[in-house]
matplotlib code that plots the C-alpha trace (Angstrom):
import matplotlib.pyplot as plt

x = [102.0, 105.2, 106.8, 106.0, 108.4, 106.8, 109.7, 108.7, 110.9, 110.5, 111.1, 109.1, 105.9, 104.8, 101.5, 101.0, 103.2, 100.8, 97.5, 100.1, 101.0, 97.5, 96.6, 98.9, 98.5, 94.9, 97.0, 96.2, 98.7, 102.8, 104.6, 107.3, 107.5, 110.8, 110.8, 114.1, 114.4, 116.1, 116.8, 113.4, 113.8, 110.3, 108.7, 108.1, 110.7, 109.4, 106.1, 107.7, 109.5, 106.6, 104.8, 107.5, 106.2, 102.6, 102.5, 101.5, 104.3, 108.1, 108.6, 112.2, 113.7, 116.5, 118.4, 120.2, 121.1, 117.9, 117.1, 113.8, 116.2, 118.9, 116.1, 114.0, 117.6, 118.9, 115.3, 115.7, 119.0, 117.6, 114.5, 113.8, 110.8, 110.3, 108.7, 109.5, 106.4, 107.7, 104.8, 104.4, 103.2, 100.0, 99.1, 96.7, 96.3, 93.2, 93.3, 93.8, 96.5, 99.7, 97.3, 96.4, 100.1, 101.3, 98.5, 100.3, 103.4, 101.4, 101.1, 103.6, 106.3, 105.1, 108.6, 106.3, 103.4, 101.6, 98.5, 95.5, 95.5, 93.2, 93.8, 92.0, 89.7, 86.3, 86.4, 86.7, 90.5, 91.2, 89.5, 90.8, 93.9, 93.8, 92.0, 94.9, 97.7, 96.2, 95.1, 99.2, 100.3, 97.9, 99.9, 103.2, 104.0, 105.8, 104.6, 105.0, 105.6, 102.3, 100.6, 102.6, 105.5, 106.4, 108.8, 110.2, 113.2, 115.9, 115.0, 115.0, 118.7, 119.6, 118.1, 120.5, 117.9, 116.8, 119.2, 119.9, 118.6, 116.8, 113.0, 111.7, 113.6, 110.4, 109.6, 113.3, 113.3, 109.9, 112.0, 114.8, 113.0, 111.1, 114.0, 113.3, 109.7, 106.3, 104.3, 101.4, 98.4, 96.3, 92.8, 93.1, 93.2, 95.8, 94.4, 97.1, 97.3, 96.6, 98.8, 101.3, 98.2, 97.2, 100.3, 101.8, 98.2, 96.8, 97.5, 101.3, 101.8, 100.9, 102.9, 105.8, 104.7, 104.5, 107.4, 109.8, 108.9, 109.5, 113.2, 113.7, 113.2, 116.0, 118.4, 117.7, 116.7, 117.1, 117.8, 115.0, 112.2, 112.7, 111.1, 108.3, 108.2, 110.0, 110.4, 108.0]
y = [-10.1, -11.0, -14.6, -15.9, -18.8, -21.1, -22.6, -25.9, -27.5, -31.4, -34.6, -37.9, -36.0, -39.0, -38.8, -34.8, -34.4, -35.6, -33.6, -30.7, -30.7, -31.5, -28.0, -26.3, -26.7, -25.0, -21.8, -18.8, -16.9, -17.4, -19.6, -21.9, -24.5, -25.4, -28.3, -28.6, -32.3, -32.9, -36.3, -38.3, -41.9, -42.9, -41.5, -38.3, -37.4, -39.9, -38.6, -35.1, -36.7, -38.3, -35.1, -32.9, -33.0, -33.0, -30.2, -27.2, -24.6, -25.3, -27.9, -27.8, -30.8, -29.9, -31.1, -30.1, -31.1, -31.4, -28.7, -26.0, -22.8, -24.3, -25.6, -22.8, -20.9, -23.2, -22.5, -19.1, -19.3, -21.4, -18.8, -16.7, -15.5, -11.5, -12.9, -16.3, -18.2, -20.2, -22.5, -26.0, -29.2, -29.7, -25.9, -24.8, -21.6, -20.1, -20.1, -16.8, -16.5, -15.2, -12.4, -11.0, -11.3, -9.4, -6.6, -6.2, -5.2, -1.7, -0.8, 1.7, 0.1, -3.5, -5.8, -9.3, -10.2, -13.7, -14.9, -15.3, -18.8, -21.6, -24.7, -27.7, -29.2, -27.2, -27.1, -25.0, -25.8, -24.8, -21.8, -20.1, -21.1, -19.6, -16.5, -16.0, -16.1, -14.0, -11.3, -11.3, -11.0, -8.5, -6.4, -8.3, -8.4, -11.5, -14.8, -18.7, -20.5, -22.0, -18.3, -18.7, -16.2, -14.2, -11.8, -9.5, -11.9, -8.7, -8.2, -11.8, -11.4, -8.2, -9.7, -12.7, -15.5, -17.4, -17.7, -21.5, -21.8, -24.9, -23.5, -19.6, -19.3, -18.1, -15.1, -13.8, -13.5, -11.5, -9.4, -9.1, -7.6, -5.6, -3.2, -3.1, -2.1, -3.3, -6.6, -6.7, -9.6, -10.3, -10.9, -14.7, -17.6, -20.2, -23.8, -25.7, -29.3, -29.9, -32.8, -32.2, -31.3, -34.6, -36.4, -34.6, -33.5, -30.0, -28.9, -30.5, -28.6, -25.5, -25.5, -26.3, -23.3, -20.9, -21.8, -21.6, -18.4, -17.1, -18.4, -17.5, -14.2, -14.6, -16.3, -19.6, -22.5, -25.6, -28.8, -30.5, -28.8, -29.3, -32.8, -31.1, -28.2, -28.6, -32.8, -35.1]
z = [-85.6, -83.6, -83.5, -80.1, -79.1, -77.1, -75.0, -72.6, -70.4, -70.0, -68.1, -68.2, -69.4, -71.7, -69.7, -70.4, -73.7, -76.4, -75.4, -74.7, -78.5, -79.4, -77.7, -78.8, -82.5, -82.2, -81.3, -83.6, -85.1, -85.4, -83.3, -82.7, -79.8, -78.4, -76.4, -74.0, -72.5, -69.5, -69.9, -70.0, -69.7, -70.8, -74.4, -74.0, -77.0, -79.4, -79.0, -79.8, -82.6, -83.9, -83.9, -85.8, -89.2, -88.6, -86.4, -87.5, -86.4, -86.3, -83.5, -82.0, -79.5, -77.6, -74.7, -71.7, -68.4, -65.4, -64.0, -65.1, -65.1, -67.2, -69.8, -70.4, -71.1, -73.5, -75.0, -75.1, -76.7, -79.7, -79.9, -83.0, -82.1, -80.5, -77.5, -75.5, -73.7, -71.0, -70.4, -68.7, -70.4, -68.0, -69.1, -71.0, -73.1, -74.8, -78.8, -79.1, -76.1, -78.9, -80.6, -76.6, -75.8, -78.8, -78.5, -75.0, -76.1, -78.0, -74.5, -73.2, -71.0, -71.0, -71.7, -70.1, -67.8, -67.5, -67.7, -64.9, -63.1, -62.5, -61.9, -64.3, -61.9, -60.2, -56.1, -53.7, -52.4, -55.9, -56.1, -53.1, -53.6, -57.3, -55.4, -52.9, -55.9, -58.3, -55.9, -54.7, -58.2, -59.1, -57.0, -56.8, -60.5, -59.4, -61.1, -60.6, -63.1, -64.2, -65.3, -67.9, -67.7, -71.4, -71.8, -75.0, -75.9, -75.7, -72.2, -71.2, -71.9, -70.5, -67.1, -67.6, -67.8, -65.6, -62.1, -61.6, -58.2, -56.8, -57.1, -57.3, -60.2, -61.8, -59.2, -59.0, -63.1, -62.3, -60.0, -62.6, -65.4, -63.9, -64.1, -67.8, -67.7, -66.6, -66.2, -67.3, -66.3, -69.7, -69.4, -70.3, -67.7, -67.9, -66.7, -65.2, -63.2, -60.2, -60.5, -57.8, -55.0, -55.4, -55.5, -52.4, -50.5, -50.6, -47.0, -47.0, -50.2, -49.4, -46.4, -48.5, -51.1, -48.4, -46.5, -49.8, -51.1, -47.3, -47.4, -51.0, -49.9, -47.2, -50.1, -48.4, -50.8, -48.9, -51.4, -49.6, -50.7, -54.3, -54.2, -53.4, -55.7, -59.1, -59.1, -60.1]

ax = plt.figure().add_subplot(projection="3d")
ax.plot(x, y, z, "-o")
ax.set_aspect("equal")
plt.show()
């Protein structure tokens, strides 16, 4: 079974980081996690220090300047594994989430994919929202960044990483490697927060969603809209 580096990009997550790692060392199979901070002010890399030797798989803390795109490379750059997992600390992944992954790759033409989405909590704003976005990627191939986006670690490269762009960093890299092969959707479902709904409101946010991917599809990114989508 391949190395999967699990590469998670972080700032001010003391809230999310310790139940993060706590998940994460019930994983099956070989990993490493590679934690890139982005300059927390609170304890988020204590905890990860804290954890380092009692965690069951290597445990890496790095550092780079803010910004998601610019962590998740430094990540990648720091990754021995054959495939890099760039997944979010309010995510979670089924146990056996690396052994699916890996069984993907022994399908012709797959270089990534991503998981199915769901978000934590029951209801029915949830649930069609999750609908909605899992019925456009099914025939998209183009993933946020919460399903959990994994790619073969050579490819990664050859598509030049992640573009350092404000937000839709995650569905341009989709766009990218595609050009190296196929996505593929695994039959697992990632469970990830529904933090920033409830911070921001669930209509307001999904305005904002709907709004950015339309200009990112222009090449317009207005600076504005990242309060909303990437900060916390």
């Amino acid at each position: 079974m391949s190395l999967i580096s699990i590469i998670t990009p972080v700032l001010n997550e003391e809230d999310m980081i310790t139940p993060f790692l706590d998940h994460l060392a019930l994983l099956q199979g070989p990993f490493e996690l590679i934690v890139v901070d982005g300059g927390s002010t609170d304890t988020t890399c204590a905890v990860i220090w804290d954890y380092t030797l009692r965690f069951p798989a290597p445990l890496h803390l790095l550092s780079a300047p803010a910004g998601r795109s610019g962590q998740m490379n430094t990540g990648a750059a720091a990754a021995q594994g054959d495939i890099l997992l760039f997944l979010h600390a309010d995510c979670r992944i089924p146990a056996d989430s690396l052994q699916v992954i890996t069984h993907a790759y022994a399908e012709k033409g797959v270089c990534g994919g991503a998981f199915i989405h769901s978000f934590g909590e029951p209801g029915l704003f949830h649930a069609v929202i999750g609908l909605l976005v899992n019925t456009c990627t099914k025939y998209t191939r183009a993933f946020f960044g919460d399903f959990g986006i994994f790619v073969q670690r050579d490819v990664f490269f050859q598509a030049g990483g992640f573009e350092l762009i404000p937000f839709c960093e995650d569905l341009e890299f989709c766009h990218s490697i595609r050009r190296y092969g196929r996505m593929k959707q695994i039959n697992r479902v990632i469970r990830s927060s529904p933090r920033r709904f409830q911070r921001i409101g669930r209509v307001k946010l999904t305005v904002v969603y709907l709004c950015a991917i339309a200009l990112n599809v222009a090449g317009i990114r207005p600076l504005f809209l990242k309060r909303y989508i990437v900060d916390r």
